[in-house]
VOGU-3710 file (C-alpha; in Angstrom, 3 decimals, decimal comma):
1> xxxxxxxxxx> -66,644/31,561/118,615  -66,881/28,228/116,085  -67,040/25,154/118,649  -63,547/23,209/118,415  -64,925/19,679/116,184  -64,959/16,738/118,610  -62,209/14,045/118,272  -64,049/11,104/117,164  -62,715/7,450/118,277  -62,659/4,167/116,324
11> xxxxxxxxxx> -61,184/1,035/117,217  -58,586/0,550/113,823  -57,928/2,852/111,146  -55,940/1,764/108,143  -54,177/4,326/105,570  -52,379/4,146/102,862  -50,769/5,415/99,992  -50,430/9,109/101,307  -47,217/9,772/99,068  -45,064/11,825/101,349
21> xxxxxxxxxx> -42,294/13,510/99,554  -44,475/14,021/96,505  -46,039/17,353/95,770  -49,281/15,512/95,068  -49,427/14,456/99,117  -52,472/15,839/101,003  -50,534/16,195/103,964  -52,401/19,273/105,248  -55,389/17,228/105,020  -54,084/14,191/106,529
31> xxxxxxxxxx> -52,816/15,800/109,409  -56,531/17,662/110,103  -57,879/13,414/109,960  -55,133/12,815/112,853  -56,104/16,007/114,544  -60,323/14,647/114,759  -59,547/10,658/115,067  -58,021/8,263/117,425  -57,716/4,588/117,380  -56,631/1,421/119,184
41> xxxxxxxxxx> -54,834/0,085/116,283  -53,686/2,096/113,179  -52,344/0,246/110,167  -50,516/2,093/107,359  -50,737/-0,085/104,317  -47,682/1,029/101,939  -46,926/3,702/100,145  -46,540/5,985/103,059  -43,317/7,758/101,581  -42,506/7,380/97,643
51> xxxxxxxxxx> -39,133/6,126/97,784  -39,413/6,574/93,831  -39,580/10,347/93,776  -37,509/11,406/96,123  -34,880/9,258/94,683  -35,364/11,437/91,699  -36,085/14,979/93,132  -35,704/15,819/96,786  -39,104/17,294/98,228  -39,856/17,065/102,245
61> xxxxxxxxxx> -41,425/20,195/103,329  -42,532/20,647/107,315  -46,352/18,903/106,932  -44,788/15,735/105,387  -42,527/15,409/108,836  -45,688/17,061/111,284  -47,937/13,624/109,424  -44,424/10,834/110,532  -44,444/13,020/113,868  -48,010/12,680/114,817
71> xxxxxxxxxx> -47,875/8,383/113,572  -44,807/8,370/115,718  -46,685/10,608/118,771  -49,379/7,280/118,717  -47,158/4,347/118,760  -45,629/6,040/121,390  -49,087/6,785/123,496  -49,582/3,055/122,999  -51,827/3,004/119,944  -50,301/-0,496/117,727
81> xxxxxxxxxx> -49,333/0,797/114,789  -48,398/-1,986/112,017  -46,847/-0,514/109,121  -46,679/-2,602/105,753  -44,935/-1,216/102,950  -45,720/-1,019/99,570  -44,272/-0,731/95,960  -43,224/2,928/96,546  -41,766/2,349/99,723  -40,334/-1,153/99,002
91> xxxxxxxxxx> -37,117/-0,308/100,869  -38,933/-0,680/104,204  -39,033/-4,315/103,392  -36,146/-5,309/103,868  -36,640/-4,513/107,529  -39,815/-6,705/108,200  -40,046/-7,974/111,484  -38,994/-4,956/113,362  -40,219/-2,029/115,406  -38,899/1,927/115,134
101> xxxxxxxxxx> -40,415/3,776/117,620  -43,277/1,019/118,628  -43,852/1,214/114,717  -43,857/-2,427/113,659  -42,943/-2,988/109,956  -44,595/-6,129/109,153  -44,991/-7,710/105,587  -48,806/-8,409/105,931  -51,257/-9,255/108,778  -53,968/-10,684/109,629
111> xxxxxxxxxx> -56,425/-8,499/112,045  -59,502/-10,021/113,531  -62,258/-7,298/114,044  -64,266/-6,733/116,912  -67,230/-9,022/115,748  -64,684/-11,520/115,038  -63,985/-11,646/111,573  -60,566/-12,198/109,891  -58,871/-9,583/107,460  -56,053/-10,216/105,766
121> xxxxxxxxxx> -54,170/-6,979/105,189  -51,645/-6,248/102,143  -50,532/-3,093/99,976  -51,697/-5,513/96,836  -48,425/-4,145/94,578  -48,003/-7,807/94,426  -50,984/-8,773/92,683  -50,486/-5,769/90,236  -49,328/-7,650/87,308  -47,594/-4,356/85,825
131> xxxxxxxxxx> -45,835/-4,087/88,678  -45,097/-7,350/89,504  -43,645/-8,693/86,002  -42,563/-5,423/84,599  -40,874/-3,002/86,605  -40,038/-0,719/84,059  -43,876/-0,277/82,793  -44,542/0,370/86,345  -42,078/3,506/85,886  -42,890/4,711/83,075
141> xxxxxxxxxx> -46,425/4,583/84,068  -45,608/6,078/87,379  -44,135/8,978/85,430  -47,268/9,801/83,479  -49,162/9,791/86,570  -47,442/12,280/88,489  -47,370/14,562/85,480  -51,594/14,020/85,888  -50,953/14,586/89,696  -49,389/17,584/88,875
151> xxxxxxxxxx> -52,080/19,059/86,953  -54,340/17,777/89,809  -52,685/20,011/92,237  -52,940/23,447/89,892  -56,508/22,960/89,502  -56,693/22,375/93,594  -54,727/25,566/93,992  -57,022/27,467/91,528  -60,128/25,924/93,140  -58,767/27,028/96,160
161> xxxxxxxxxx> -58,430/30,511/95,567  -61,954/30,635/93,493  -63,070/29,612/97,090  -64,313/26,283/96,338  -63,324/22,854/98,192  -61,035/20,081/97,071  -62,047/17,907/94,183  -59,989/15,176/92,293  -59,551/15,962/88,530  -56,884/13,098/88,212
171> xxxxxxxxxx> -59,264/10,449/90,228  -62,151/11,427/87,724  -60,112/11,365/84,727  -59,441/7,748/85,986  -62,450/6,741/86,399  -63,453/7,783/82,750  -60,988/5,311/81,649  -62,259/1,673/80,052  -59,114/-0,347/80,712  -58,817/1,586/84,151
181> xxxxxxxxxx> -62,431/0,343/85,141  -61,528/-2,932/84,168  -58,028/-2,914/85,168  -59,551/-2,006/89,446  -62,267/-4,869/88,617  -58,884/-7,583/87,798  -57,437/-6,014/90,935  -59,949/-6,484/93,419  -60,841/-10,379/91,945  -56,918/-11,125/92,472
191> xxxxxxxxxx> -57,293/-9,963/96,034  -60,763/-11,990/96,508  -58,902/-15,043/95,316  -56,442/-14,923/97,589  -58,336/-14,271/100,720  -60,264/-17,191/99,361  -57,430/-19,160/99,441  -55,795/-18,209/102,990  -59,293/-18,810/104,487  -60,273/-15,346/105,939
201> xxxxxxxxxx> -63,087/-13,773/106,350  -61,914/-10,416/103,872  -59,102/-8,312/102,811  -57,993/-4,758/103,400  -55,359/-3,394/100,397  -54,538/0,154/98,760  -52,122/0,423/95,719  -54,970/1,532/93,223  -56,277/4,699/95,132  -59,525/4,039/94,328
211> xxxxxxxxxx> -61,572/3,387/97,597  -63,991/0,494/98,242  -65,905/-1,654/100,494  -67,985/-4,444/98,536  -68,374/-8,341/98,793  -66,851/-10,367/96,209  -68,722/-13,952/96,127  -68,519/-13,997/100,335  -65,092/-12,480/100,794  -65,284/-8,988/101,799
221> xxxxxxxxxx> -63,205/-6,702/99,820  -61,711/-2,972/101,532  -59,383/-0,561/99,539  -58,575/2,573/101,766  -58,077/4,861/98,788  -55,420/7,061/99,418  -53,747/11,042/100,477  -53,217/12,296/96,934  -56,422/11,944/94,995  -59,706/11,149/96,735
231> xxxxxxxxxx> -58,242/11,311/100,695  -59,377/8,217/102,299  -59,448/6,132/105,470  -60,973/2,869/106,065  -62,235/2,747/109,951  -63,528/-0,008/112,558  -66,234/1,190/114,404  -66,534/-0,756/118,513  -68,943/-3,139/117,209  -66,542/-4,063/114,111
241> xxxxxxxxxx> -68,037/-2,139/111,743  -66,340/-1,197/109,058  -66,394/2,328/107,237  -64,997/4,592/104,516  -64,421/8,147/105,804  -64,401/10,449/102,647  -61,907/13,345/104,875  -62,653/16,099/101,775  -66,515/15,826/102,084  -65,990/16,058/106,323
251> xxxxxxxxxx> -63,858/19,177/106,279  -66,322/20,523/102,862  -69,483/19,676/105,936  -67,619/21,479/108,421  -66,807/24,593/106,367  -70,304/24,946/105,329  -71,862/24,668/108,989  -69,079/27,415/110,017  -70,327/29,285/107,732  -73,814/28,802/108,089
261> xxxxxxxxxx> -73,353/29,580/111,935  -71,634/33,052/111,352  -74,497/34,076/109,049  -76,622/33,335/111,700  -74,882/35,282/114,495  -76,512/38,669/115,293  -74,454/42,059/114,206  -72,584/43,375/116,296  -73,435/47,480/117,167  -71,270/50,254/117,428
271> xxxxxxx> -70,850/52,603/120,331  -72,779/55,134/118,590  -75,645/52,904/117,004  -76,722/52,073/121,032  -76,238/55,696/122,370  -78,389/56,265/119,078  -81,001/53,758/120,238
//
């Protein structure tokens, strides 16, 4: 019998731009990161539900409401869970300074980590310039990307059934791109200014779904990536460490050492093999 995988612990765990009500949402494998991982404090850093498509198209099947159920199961257990929205979910804003549920939907925040640094902690829609001065590039761009999302998912589905593991075609398309390279290098300077300026010690953001962790002249930049392309989570560690869990290559390691162990396993005999022997 495969050995159940251990839970592992961390002090904080931010996520972000998991894109429930989208058909591009990794929910399945969001929900197997809850299963493994606890936390002290669990910060969800906008973009949680996209407000923008399901304005357009309704689309909430049961793993998009097990992923709020199991966030709502923590606050509840006592786990602080800070929730900051983002672009997508910009509705939630308007309630800022309030708590559903022990969920407390704040605008930003500052979190000091266990080896007492200072992090400020934003979505970073706002220092998108797109989507700041220009709503309706933001839409139009938003449109082109889901139709790339789209694609992402039928090349998942046909990986899947070739029986190999999940692999971003959309985040490597990306990645190919000049202006996008240069575009996520603007980004992450914008967000290094401004922790500059507000005097902390780093900053924690999502928005571009590309994950991160690198200093920027002193200030210590963190992008969490995301639940629709490369599936993401930026973790504290006790000592206030801080990490980026790649989920997709953990369950791809897992896999692999299940199936390593049940090639290893012995064959079973038949009745008439040992009456033979």
């Amino acid at each position: 019998m495969d050995a159940v995988p251990a839970v592992k612990r961390y002090r904080s765990i931010w996520i972000s731009d998991v894109h429930l009500g989208t058909r591009g949402c990794q929910a399945d494998m969001l929900l197997d990161f809850l299963k493994h991982t606890e936390s002290d404090h669990l910060f969800l850093v906008g973009d949680i539900v996209d407000g923008w498509r399901l304005k357009k198209a309704w689309y909430w099947p049961q793993p998009h409401n097990d992923v709020v159920q199991k966030i709502m199961r923590r606050a509840r257990k006592g786990v602080e869970v800070y929730y900051i929205p983002g672009n997508h979910d910009e509705a939630a804003r308007d309630y800022v300074g309030l708590q559903f549920g022990g969920v407390h939907v704040v605008d930003e925040w500052v979190h000091t980590t266990a080896d007492g640094r200072r992090l400020l902690i934003t979505h970073g829609d706002r220092f998108d310039a797109v989507v700041r001065y220009a709503k309706w590039l933001a839409l139009l761009g938003d449109h082109a990307y889901v139709t790339l999302l789209h694609i992402n998912t039928a090349f998942n589905w046909v990986r899947r059934k070739l029986g190999f593991d999940y692999w971003s075609l959309s985040a490597y398309l990306k990645h190919k791109a000049k202006t996008a390279v240069e575009f996520i290098g603007k980004y992450e300077e914008a967000l290094g200014e401004e922790a500059r300026r507000r005097k902390v010690d780093g900053v924690v953001c999502g928005h571009i779904h590309t994950a991160e962790m690198r200093d920027i002249e002193g200030i210590l930049y963190c992008n969490d990536g995301d639940w629709v392309e490369s599936c993401t989570a930026l973790v504290e560690h006790d000592s206030g460490a801080l990490e980026i869990i790649h989920w997709a290559e953990v369950m791809a390691r897992r896999s692999a050492d299940r199936d390593s162990n049940s090639a290893t396993l012995p064959a079973k005999t038949t009745s008439k093999e040992r009456e033979a022997a």
